[in-house]
C-alpha positions as CSV (number, residue, x, y, z in Angstrom):
1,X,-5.3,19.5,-23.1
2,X,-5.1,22.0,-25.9
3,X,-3.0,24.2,-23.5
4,X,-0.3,21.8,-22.7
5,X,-0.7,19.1,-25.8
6,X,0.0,21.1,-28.8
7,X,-0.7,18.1,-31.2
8,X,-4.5,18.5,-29.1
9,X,-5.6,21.4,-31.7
10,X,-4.8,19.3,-35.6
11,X,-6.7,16.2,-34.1
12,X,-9.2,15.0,-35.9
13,X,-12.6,15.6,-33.7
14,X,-13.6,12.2,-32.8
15,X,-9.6,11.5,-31.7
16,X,-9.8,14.5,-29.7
17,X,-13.2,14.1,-28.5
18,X,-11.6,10.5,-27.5
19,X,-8.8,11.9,-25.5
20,X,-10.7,14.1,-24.0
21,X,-12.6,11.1,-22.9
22,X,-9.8,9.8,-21.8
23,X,-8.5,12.2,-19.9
24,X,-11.6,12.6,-17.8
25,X,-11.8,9.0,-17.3
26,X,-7.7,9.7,-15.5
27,X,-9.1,12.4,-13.5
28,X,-11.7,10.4,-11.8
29,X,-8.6,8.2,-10.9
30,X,-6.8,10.8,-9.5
31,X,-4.8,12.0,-12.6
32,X,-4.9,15.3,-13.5
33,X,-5.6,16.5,-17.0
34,X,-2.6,18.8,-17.0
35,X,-0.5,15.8,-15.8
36,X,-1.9,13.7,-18.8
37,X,-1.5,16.3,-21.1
38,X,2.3,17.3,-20.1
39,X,2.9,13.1,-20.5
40,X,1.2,13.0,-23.9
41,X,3.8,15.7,-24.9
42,X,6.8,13.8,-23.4
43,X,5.8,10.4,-24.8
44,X,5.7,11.8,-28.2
45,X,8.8,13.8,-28.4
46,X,10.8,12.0,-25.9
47,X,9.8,8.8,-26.3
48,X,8.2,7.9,-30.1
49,X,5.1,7.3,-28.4
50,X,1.6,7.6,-30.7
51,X,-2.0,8.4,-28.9
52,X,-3.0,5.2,-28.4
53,X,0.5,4.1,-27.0
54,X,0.3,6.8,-24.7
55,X,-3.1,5.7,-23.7
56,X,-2.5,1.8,-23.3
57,X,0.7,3.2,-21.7
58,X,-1.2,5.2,-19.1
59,X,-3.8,2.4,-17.8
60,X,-0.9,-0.2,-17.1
61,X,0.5,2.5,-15.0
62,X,-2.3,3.3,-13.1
63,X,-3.0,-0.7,-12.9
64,X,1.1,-1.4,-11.9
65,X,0.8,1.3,-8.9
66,X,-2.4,0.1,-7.9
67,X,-1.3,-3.8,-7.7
68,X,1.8,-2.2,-6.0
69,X,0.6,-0.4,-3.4
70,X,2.2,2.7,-4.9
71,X,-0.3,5.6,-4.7
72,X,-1.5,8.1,-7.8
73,X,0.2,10.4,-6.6
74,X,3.6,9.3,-6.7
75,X,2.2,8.3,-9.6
76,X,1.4,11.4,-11.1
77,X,4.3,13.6,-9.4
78,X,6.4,11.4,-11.3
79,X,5.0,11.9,-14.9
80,X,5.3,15.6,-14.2
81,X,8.7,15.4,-12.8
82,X,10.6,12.5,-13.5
83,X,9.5,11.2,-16.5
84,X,11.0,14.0,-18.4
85,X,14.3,13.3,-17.1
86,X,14.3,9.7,-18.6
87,X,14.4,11.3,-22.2
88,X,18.0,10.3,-22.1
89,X,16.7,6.5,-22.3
90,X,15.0,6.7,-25.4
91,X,12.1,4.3,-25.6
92,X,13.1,2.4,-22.6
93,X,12.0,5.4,-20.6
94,X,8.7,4.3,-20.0
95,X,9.7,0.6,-18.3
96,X,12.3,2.6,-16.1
97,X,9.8,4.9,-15.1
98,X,7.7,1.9,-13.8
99,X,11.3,0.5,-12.3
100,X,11.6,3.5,-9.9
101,X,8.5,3.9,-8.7
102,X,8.9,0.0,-7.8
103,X,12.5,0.7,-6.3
104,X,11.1,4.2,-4.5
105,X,8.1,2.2,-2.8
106,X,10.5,-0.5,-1.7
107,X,13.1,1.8,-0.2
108,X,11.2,4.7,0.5
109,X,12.9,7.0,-1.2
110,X,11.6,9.6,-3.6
111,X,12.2,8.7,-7.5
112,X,13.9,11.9,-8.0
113,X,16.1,11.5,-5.4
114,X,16.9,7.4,-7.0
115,X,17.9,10.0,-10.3
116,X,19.5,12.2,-8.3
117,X,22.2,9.9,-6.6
118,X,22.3,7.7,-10.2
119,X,22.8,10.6,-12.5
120,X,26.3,11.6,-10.6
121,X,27.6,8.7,-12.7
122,X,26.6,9.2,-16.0
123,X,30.1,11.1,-16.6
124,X,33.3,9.5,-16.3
125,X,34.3,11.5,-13.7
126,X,31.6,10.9,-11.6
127,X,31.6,7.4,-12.1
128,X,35.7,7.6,-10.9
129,X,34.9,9.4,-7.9
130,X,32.3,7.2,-6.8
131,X,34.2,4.1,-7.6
132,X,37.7,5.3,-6.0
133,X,36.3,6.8,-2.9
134,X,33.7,3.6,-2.4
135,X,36.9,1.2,-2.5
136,X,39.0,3.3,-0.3
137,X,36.4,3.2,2.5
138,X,35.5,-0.6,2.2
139,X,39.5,-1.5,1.4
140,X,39.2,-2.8,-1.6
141,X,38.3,-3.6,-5.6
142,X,34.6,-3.6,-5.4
143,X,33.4,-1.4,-8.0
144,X,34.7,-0.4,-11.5
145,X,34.6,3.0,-13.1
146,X,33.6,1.6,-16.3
147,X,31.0,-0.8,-15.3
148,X,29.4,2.2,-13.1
149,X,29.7,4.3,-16.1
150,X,28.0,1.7,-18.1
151,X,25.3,1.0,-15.6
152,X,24.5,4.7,-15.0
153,X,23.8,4.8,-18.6
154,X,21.8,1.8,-19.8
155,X,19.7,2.1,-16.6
156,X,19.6,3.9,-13.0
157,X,18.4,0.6,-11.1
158,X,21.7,-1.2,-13.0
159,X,23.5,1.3,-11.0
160,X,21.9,1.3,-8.1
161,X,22.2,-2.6,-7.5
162,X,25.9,-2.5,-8.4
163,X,26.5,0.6,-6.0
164,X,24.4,-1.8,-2.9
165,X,26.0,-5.0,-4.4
166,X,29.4,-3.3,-2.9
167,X,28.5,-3.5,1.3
168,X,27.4,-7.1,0.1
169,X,30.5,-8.1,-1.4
170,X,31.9,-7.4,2.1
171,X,29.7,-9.6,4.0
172,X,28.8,-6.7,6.2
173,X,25.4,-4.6,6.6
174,X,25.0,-0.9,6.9
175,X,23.9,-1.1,10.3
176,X,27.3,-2.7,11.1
177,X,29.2,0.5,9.9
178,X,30.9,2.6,12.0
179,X,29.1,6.3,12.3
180,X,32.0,7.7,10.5
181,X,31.5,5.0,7.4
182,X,28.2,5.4,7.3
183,X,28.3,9.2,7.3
184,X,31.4,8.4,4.3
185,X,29.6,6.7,2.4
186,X,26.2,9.9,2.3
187,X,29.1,12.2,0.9
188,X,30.1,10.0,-1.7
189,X,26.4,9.4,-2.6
190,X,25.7,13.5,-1.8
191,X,22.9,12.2,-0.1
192,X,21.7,12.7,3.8
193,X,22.7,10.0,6.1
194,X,18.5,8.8,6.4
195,X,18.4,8.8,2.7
196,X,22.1,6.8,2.3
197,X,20.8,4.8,5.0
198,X,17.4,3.2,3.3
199,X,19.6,3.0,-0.1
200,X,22.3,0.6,1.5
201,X,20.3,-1.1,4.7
202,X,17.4,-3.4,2.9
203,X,20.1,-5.0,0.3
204,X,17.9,-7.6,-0.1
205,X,14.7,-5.8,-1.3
206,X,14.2,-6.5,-4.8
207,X,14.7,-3.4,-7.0
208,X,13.1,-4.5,-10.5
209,X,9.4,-6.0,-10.2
């Protein structure tokens, strides 16, 4: 904790002797204390979170994955990995976090990789891309630049319904594509066709718990 939690060492003792606690209580759940301490440093800075928010924070996760079926450690690959990258999100970092490790467990695909393929269209430009090449292959006007752009922005699982909303508009499935459409549409997600494939084929999966 004191390694990797620099507010750790100006605790007061029984705060500190409570996190520590705390921490130990997380590691017999399968949490390590590095993880927890890396998180505590992210929620503050990143996310205006105290101690005890931090804390309270912490338990529902573990209690979310657990009534999920998401394992800890997705759970705790995530706070080391992804959670940083939400920063951008401001204090509604912590409910997307929960968001894609719902979305990953109901699609299969890694929460970093959700990031990866949302991210492209936090930039104009990669929201135009997207959108342009996306209508050319389905032949028509079923995504806007700006409402990607938006999406991408306010919140990766916004983006990601709108990008799968787009076969649906069609009244066609991803298994109905054409190996050539199907491989189209993995280079204008930059994804591999297996990965492109989960995103697209279970439209009907809910995203959001």
């Amino acid at each position: 904790l004191r390694e990797n939690f620099g507010q750790f060492s100006s605790m007061s003792q029984e705060t500190s002797d409570d996190l520590t606690l705390f921490t130990t209580k997380m590691q017999k759940a399968g949490i390590s204390a590095d993880t927890t301490a890396r998180f505590m440093t992210t929620a503050s800075k990143s996310f205006g979170m105290g101690v005890e928010q931090t804390k309270k924070y912490q338990l529902e996760l573990f209690g979310f994955a657990k009534a999920n079926g998401i394992s800890t450690k997705v759970i705790a690959d995530g706070l080391n990995s992804v959670m940083p990258r939400l920063a951008a999100f401001g204090k509604e970092g912590p409910r997307i976090f929960k968001d894609l490790a719902f979305a990953s467990k109901n699609l299969g695909i890694e929460m970093g990789k959700l990031l990866d393929i949302t991210e492209q269209f936090t930039t104009f430009e990669g929201a135009a891309e997207a959108a342009g090449n996306l209508n050319a292959v389905l032949g028509g006007n079923y995504i806007d630049t700006l409402e990607l752009l938006r999406a991408a922005n306010e919140d990766p699982m916004k983006a990601m319904d709108m990008l799968r909303g787009t076969l649906e508009k069609t009244g066609k499935s991803f298994d109905q594509l054409d190996n050539q459409t199907k491989r189209m549409f993995a280079d204008i997600m930059k994804q591999d066709l297996d990965t492109t494939s989960k995103m697209f084929s279970k439209t009907s999966l809910l995203l959001v718990k």
